[in-house]
Structures are given as C-alpha cells and as structure tokens.
C-alpha positions as CSV (number, residue, x, y, z in Angstrom):
1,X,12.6,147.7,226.9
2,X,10.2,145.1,225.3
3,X,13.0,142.8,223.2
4,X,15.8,142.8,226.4
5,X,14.9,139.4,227.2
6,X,14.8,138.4,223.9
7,X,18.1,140.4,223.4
8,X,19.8,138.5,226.5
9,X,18.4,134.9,225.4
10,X,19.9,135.5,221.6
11,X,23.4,137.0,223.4
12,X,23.9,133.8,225.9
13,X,23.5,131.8,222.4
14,X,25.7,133.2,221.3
15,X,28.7,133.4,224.3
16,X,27.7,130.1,224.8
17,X,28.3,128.7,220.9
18,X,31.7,130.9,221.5
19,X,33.0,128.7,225.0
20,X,32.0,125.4,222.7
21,X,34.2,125.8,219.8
22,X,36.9,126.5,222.6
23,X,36.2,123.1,223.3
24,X,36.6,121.6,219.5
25,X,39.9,120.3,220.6
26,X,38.4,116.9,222.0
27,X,38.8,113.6,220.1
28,X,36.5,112.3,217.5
29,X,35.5,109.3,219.8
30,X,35.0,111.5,222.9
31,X,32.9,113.7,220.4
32,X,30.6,111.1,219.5
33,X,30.4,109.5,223.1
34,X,29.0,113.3,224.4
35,X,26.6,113.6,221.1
36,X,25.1,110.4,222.0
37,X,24.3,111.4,225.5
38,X,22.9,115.4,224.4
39,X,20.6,113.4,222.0
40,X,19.5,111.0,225.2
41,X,19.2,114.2,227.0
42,X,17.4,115.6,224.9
43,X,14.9,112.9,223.9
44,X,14.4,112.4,227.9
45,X,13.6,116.4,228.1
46,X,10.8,115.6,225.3
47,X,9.6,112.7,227.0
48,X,8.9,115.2,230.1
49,X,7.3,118.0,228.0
50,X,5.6,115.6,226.1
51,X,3.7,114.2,229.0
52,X,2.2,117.1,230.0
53,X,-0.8,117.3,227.9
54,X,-4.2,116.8,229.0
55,X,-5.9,115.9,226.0
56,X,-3.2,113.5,223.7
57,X,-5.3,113.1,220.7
58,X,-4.5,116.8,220.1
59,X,-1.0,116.0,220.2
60,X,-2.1,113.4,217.8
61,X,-4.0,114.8,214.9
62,X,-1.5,118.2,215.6
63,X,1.3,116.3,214.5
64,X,-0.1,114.1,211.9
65,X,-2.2,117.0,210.3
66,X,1.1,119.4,211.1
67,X,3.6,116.8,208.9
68,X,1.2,116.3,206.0
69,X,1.3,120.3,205.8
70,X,5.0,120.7,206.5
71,X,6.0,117.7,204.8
72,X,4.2,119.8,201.4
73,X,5.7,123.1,202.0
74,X,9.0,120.8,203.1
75,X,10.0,123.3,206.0
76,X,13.0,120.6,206.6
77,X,14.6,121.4,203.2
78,X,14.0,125.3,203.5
79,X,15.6,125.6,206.6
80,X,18.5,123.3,205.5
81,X,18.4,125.3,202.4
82,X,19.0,128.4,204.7
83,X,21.2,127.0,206.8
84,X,23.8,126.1,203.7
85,X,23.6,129.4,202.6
86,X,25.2,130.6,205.5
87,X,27.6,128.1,205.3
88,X,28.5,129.1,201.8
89,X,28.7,132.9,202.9
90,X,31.0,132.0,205.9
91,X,33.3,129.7,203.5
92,X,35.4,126.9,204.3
93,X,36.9,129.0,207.1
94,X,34.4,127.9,209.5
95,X,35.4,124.4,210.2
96,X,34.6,121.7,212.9
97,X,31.6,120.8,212.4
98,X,28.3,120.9,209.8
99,X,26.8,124.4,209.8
100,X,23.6,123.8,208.3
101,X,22.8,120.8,210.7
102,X,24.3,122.9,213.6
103,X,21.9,125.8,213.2
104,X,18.9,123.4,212.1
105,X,19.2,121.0,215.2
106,X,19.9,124.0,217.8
107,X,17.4,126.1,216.3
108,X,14.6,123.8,216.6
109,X,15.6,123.2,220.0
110,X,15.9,126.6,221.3
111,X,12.5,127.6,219.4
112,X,10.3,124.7,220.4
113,X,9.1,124.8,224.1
114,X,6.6,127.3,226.7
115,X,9.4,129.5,228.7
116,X,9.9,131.1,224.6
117,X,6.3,132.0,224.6
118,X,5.4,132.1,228.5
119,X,8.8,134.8,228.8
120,X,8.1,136.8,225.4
121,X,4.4,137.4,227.2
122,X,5.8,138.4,230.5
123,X,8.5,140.9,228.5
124,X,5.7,142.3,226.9
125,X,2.6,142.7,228.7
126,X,4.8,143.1,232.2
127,X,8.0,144.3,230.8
128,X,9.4,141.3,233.2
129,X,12.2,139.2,231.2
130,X,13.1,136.8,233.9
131,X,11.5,134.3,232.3
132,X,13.8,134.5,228.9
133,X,16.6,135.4,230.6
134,X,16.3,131.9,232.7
135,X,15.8,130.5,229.0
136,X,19.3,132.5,228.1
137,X,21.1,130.8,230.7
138,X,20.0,126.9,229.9
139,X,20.3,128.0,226.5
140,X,23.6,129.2,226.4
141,X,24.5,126.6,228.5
142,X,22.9,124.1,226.0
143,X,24.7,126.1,223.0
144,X,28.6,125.1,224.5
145,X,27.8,121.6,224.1
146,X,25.9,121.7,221.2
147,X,28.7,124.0,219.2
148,X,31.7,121.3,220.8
149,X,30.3,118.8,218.6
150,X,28.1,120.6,215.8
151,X,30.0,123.4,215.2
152,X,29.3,127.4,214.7
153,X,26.1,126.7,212.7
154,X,24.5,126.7,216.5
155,X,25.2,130.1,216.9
156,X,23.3,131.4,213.7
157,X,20.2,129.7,215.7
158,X,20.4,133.4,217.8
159,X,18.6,134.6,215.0
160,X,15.6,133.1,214.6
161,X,15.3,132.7,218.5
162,X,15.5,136.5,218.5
163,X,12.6,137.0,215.9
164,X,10.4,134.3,217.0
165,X,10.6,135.7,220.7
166,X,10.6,138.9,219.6
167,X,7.7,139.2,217.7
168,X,5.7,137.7,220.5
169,X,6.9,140.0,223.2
170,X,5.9,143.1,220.5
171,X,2.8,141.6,219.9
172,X,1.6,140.3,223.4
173,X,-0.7,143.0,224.3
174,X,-2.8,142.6,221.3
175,X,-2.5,138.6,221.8
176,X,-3.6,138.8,225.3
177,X,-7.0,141.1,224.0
178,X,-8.1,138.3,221.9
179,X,-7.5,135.4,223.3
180,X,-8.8,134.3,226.6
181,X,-6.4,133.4,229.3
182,X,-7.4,129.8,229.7
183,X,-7.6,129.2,226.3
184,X,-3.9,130.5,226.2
185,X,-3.0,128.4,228.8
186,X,-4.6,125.0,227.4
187,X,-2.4,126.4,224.1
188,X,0.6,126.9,225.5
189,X,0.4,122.9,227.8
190,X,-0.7,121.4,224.4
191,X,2.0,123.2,222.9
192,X,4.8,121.9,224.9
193,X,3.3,118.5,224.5
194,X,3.3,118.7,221.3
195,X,6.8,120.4,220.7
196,X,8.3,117.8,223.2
197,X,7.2,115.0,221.0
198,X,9.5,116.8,218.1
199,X,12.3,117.3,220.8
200,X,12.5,113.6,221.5
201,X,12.7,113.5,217.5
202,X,15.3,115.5,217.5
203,X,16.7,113.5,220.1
204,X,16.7,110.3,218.8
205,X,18.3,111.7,215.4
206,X,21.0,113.1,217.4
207,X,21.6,109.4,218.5
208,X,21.3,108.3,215.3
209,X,18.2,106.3,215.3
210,X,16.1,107.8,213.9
211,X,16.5,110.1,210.7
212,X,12.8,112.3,211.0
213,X,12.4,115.5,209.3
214,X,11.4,117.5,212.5
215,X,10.9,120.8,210.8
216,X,8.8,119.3,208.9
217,X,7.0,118.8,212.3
218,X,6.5,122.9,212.8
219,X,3.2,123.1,211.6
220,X,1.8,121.0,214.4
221,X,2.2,123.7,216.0
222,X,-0.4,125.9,214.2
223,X,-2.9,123.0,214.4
224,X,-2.4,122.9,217.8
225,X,-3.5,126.5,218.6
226,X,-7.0,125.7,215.8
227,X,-8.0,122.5,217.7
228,X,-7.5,124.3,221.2
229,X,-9.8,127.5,219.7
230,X,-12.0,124.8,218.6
231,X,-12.5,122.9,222.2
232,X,-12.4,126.1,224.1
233,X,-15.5,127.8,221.6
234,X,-17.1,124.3,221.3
C-alpha cells in the first residue's frame, strides 16, 4: 500500500495532538515558559538543516525570489484564512488555544523538511515507509507539545501532511523517470537548507521575536528545485 506511511505519519499527528490537550491543564506561566523553549528548539533544528547546503546563494535568491512571489499570492493570509475557517466550523467548543495559528505553525513544521519527501519516495518507488513512519513518531511526538500550548488547530495540520506526502509517494515513479538522481539529491539538500531557514523563522516567532510571514516563504521552495535544474543542465 502506497499512502500507509503517509497514512501512519497523519494518524501519530493526530494521537499525538490528542495526549497534548490532555495536558492543557498546566498554568499560563508554565505554558509560556515551554513555548519559549519549542520555539528555541525549533529555531536550533533550522539552524542544523539550514547548514547543510552546499551552495548558499541558492538558499539566497530561493528565498528572496520565493517571498516576493508568496508575499503577492500572500500564502500567509490563505492559509490563515483556512485555518479560521475551521475554527468557525468547529465553534467556540474548541477551546485552549488559537486554531488557526495552531494548524498554521504545526503545519509548516510538519511539511517543511527531506524525511517528508526522501520517505514519500521510498513508499512509492520501494513500497518501504520506514522512513515516514520514523517522521510519524517525532511528529507525533512534536504534536503533544505543540497542541499543550497551541491548541487542537495542530491536529488539522494531519491533513495537509497527508496530501503533500501523499501525492509524492503516488507520483514517485514518474518523478524518479524524469529527474536524475543527483539532481534529486542536490534538490532535496538545497531543499532542507532552504526550509530550515523558514523553520528557524518559525522558531523565532514562536519566541516572539520575530513576527515573519513564513508561508509566505513556501515558494522558495519551487525556486529552489528551478535553480538546482538550472546548475545541474548548465
């Protein structure tokens, strides 16, 4: 089965987002003292991604070009947009905690990274999900302290997780026969270069320090896979 990698990783969100709003009980102060240190965390797990590239003006121009783009189509407001809708469907019912920022922030996080491409690949062109399901687990795990302090908003984040995953995995055969495998590879280190630099944005606005529209950041990505085409053909 293609999509039971991508099936598992969604499900663990979800469990996990369930466990954190056990743990919506704890005091306002002790609330903000632990969103302080996920948003370190976090910026210190973009820091590491971020220094993996080999070439950082791609990083660069992929994130410059990437926020003039997203900062026009205004990806930021669309998914907030999306995320308050749900909220409005759920009602006031669904308390403790900001919906729309809770799926926003988790679903950027859970999207942006290699072992969500590298692990739809391996589900689909070698029906092997241990990759994903190893995402699941440090997602889920991720999504118990993210919904303590952000609410149920993180668990709506299974579902764009789920399609973003899953359309690779259906797709990977006809990815792998036209692109070449180093050319995939120098994507998918730029990639996580480039989508660390937006994790350690998301990072520091979890801290509070910064207030950077990160979806706004998305389309980096794109630009990231034309420069790398354009290196690897020129």
């Amino acid at each position: 089965m293609v999509l039971l990698g991508t099936a598992i990783n969604a499900l663990l969100i979800v469990i996990g987002t369930l466990i954190g709003r056990l743990l919506q009980g704890i005091p306002d102060n002790t609330k903000e003292t632990v969103m302080s240190i996920i948003g370190l965390a976090v910026a210190v797990l973009g820091i590491q991604m971020g220094i993996q590239s080999e070439n950082f003006i791609i990083i660069i121009v992929s994130l410059v070009f990437g926020s003039i783009l997203g900062e026009w189509i205004d990806l930021d407001k669309q998914l907030n947009r999306l995320g308050q809708f749900m909220e409005k469907k759920l009602g006031n019912k669904a308390k403790g905690g900001n919906i729309s920022q809770g799926f926003v922030n988790a679903t950027l996080i859970f999207v942006i990274g290699s072992m969500a491409i590298i692990g739809a690949l391996d589900s689909g062109l070698r029906n092997d999900h241990s990759v994903l399901i190893t995402k699941g687990i440090i997602d889920g795990f991720t999504a118990v302290i993210l919904a303590s302090t952000l609410g149920i908003g993180v668990m709506l984040s299974a579902v764009p997780v789920f399609l973003y995953q899953g359309i690779i995995a259906v797709f990977a055969g006809q990815i792998s026969r036209f692109i070449p495998d180093a050319a995939l590879q120098m994507f998918i280190q730029e990639m996580t270069a480039t989508g660390g630099v937006m994790i350690l944005a998301i990072g520091l606005n979890l801290v509070g320090v910064t207030k950077i529209r990160v979806a706004n950041l998305l389309p980096g990505i794109l630009v990231v896979a034309i420069a790398v085409m354009f290196i690897y053909l020129f």
